[in-house]
C-alpha positions, 0 to 999 in steps of 0.5 A: 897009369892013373893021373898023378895028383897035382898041388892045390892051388885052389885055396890061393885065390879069392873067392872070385864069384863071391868076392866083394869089398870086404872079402878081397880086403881081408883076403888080402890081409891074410896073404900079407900076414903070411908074407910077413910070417916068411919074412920073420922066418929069414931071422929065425935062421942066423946061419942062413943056411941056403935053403932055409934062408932061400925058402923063406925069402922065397915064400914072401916073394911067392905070396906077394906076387900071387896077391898083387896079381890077383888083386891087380886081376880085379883091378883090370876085370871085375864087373863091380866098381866098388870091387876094382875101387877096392883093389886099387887101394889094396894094390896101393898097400901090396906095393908098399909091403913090396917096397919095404921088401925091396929096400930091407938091409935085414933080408939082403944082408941074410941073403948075401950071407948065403954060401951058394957054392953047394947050389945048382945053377938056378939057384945060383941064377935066383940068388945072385939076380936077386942081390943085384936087384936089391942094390939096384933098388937102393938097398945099400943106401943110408937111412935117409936115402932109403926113406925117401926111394920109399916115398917115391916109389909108393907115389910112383905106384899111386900115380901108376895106378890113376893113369892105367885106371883113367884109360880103363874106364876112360872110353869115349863114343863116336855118334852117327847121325847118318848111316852112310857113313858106316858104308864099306863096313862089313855087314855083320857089323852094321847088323850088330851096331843098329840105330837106337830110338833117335835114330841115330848109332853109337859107337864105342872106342873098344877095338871091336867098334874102333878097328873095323871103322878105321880099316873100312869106313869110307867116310873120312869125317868119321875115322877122323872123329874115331882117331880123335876119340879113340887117342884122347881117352884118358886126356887131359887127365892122364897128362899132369899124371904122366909128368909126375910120375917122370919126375919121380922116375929122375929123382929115384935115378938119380937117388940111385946114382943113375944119370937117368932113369932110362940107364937105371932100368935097362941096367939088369936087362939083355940091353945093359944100357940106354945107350946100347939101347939107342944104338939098336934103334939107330941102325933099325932106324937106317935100316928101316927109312928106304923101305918105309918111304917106299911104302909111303910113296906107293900108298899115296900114288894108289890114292892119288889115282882114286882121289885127284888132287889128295897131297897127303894121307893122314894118320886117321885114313893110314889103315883105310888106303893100307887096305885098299892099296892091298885089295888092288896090289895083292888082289886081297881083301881082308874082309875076304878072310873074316868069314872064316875066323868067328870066335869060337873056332878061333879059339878052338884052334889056338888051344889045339895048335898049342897043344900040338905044337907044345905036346900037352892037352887042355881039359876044360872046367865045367862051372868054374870059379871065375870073376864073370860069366863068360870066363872060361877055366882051363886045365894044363896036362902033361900026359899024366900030370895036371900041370897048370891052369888058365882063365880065357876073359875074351870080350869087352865089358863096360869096367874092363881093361880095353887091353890085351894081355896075358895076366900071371896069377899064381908063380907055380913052385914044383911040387907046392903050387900049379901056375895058373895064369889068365887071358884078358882080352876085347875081341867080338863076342858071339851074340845072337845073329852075330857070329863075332868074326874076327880081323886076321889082325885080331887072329894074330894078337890071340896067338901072341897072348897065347904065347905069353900064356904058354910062357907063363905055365910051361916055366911055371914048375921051377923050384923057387916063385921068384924064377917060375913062369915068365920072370927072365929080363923083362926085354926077353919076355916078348919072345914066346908070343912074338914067335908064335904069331908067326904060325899064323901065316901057314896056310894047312894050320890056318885050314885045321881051324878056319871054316867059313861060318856059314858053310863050314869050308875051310879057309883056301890055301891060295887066299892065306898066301895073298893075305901072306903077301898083303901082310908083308906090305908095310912091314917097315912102316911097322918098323918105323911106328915101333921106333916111334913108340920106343923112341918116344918111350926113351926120350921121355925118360931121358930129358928133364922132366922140369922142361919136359913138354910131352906134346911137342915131343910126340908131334916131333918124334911122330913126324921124325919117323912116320909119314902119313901128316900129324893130326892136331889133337892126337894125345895118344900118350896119354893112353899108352899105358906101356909108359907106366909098364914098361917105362923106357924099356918099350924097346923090347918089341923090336928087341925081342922081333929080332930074337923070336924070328931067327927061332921061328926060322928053325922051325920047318916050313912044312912040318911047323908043328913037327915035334921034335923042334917044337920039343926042343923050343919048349924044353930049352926056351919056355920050360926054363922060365928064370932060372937061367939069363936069356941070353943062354937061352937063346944059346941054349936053342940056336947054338949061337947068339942071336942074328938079324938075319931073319929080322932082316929078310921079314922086314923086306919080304915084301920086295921080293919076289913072289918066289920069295914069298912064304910057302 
């Protein structure tokens, strides 16, 4: 059977090896005119007969959102500072065109016209979270009132735009007068990081310098300087940004008859509410504390024994005793592990785990249209179908995001367009005499964005943009890539990849399950950083930002939730670009833990990839996208709701015995 012809998505995207100023300017007006063009069809039809009036509204979202996520793509990734300059002025723009979408009476008077009675359940689905959106946006408001969300919410971007452009182009560096203070770190690091004509090392704050040092150094002084460099990247600038943009938040709220923001935010999510949100992290909270004391107390007894007289560990050596504490207790060394995750391989077996596991193949594309050398195109086949693309960018870059993350850059529509979707990632790059090995930490995160990208293309194929790919309630969306991070710790998936660099042996089954037990250790430290971030997030959201003091507030809650001792100095909010993303809603990571473990749990242990759960985890979790409310999705796996009995057993493996343990 010949391979089925697929829709050309290819005329979607700029030109990106060409691309410059004024090609991305006017590349983005014409995606903009034909947006308008769909809007102008809504009152062409005065019935507003569903399909037409749908597939209109359907077609403006559709070229909105593939021109502000490719232009945001440049934003992040282009080797070119006039380009990203460019793209944050034209993101600027496409908000605005957003905005004005979203605050239409026209459109949402046209829309809620629509007899939905005839339509299939997406449909219905898109349609009536659509309305809601639109009244949550304030669409039914008077004149005045909808001018002035406009306002906001155009600032509100600017603002959104500087603070996540600050910390992308904000990185500091760490010099090293003394190579002894790289002792512990591993050799390939020292042979990639040598002395220059003055004799003396500059490390960045990218992850692949900022980990290993904050892991390994022995030098105290010199994580500290790290901790201190890596956490004021985008300070002070970043802080007045922050303040701003909060009061904007409150003012919209309230413009919105919300208390606060945080309610206005959660109020069409899985949550509902702030205040269901505070009650989650309240009991994660009580559930939490034993454990993590524990840890703590464990930790510093360890420490005690290797230095007399050490009354305190502080947040800067939290890793450095972590890791040693795990050497002596689980007779681990996470340096032990990296020999057998150099880049390549790891790449190579994150694609072909996933398409195991998600039954598809991935066809590389030779000499690919991308914005830099090093990207790397792929093609998604379902058999004989040509389902999706996707564009790996894996490595650091002076002008690139510092992040990770999975970047959607075209909303697949059956039968119209693929779905295309991008990796933006910092792990180490394979370099003359450096094969670019990788912390299992490091492994993990490639696995987590892999599911957001497999998320993205598998519910790529929806009739409408506006429910394809990853467009459920934004506090479901960590789910798919949480989920597959667990598959990490099986140790005949790990040897499928994981060879030695150097004598191509695979990774000892006996060596993954000690990793297995020392990952486990500190689970509710985990647990308790993330309350911390989300307590932080929400609280922020909540108080008066006339009063506000965001300093104070971060010491408090770090000191509320964390006992390794506060480090004066630390103004790690001002690079926490999850502020801007996810405003209130950070919660998510815990939220959706809770959910991707109870699915990881249906999957057996000694058959992970086994094709029958993994079909049915693709067809009833990743296949739909949008088109149904998350929490029938989770029905729709498990038969039930979601439980925490999963979550529960994770966070307290560590505990158990070594019967217990993964297997």
């Amino acid at each position: 059977m010949p391979p089925v012809s697929a829709p050309d998505s290819s005329a979607l995207n700029p030109s990106w090896t060409a691309i410059s100023p004024q090609s991305l300017t006017a590349w983005v007006e014409d995606r903009l005119r034909r947006h308008r063009e769909a809007l102008d069809r809504i009152q062409a039809t005065p019935a507003h007969a569903l399909e037409s009036t749908l597939r209109a509204y359907d077609d403006a979202v559709a070229e909105l959102g593939l021109t502000g996520s490719q232009t945001g793509l440049m934003h992040s990734v282009s080797p070119d500072k006039d380009v990203r300059d460019t793209a944050e002025a034209l993101l600027q723009k496409i908000s605005q065109a957003g905005v004005e979408l979203a605050l239409n009476r026209d459109v949402y008077q046209a829309l809620a016209q629509i007899d939905p009675s005839a339509a299939d359940a997406a449909t219905k689905h898109y349609l009536d979270r659509t309305l809601l959106q639109y009244r949550l946006a304030g669409v039914d408001k008077d004149d005045a009132t909808r001018a002035r969300i406009k306002e906001l919410q155009d600032k509100a971007t600017l603002l959104s735009l500087a603070f996540g452009r600050n910390v992308q182009e904000g990185s500091n560096t760490v010099t090293v007068e003394d190579a002894s203070e790289l002792d512990g770190l591993p050799p390939d690091y020292l042979e990639a990081h040598q002395p220059g004509e003055d004799g003396k090392i500059v490390l960045t704050t990218d992850f692949p310098d900022y980990l290993p040092v904050m892991t390994f150094a022995r030098s105290s002084d010199l994580r500290l300087r790290m901790f201190l460099a890596y956490n004021t990247r985008a300070y002070p600038a970043n802080r007045q940004i922050l303040l701003d943009l909060l009061a904007i938040r409150q003012e919209m709220a309230n413009l919105l008859g919300f208390a606060h923001w945080a309610d206005l935010a959660t109020a069409d999510q899985m949550m509902e509410s702030a205040a269901n949100m505070q009650a989650f992290l309240d009991d994660l909270d009580h559930a939490s504390q034993p454990g993590a004391e524990k840890e703590y107390a464990m930790i510093l007894a360890f420490a005690r024994e290797k230095q007399p007289g050490l009354d305190q560990i502080d947040a800067a050596s939290r890793a450095f005793w972590v890791e040693l504490y795990r050497r002596s207790a689980f007779d681990f060394d996470s340096q032990s592990v990296r020999p057998y995750f150099p880049y390549p391989r790891v790449e190579a077996g994150v694609l072909a785990t996933a398409e195991k596991l998600f039954q598809v193949n991935f066809r590389r594309i030779e000499n690919p249209e991308a914005w830099h050398a090093a990207v790397s195109a792929w093609e998604v086949w379902d058999g004989t179908e040509i389902t999706g693309r996707f564009y790996l960018d894996m490595h650091p870059r002076e002008g690139k995001d510092k992040w990770f993350s999975a970047h959607p850059l075209v909303p697949g529509i059956a039968g119209r367009q693929l779905p295309e979707a991008a990796l933006i990632c910092n792990f180490p790059e394979p370099k003359e005499g450096n094969p670019a090995l990788m912390q299992y930490s490091d492994v993990v995160t490639f696995f987590h964005e892999f599911g957001h990208l497999m998320h993205a293309l598998l519910g790529g194929r929806q009739a409408w943009a506006g429910i394809s790919g990853i467009a459920t309630e934004g506090d479901f969306i960590e789910v798919p890539s949480q989920m597959l991070e667990e598959f990490f710790r099986d140790p005949g998936l790990l040897a499928t990849f994981a060879h030695h660099y150097e004598t191509d042996e695979p990774i000892p089954a006996e060596l993954v399950l000690r990793m297995n037990r020392a990952g486990a250790f500190g689970r509710a430290d985990w647990v308790r950083t993330q309350l911390f971030y989300t307590t932080y997030s929400l609280e922020t959201h909540v108080l008066d930002p006339s009063t506000l003091d965001l300093d104070q507030l971060y010491r408090s809650l770090y000191e509320r939730f964390l006992p390794y001792a506060w480090i004066e100095g630390n103004r790690m909010y001002a690079s926490f670009t999850h502020l801007t993303g996810y405003s209130s809603n950070y919660y998510t990571y815990l939220y959706d833990k809770v959910i991707a473990l109870d699915f990881f749990r249906q999957f057996p242990r000694h058959a992970l990839l086994d094709s029958a759960i993994a079909m049915k985890y693709r067809r009833a979790v990743l296949e739909p996208g949008g088109s149904m409310p998350a929490r029938e999705i989770v029905q729709q796996f498990l038969g039930r709701s979601q439980s925490s009995d999963a979550f529960t057993q994770w966070m307290s493996e560590e505990f158990q015995s070594e019967s217990a343990a993964y297997e």
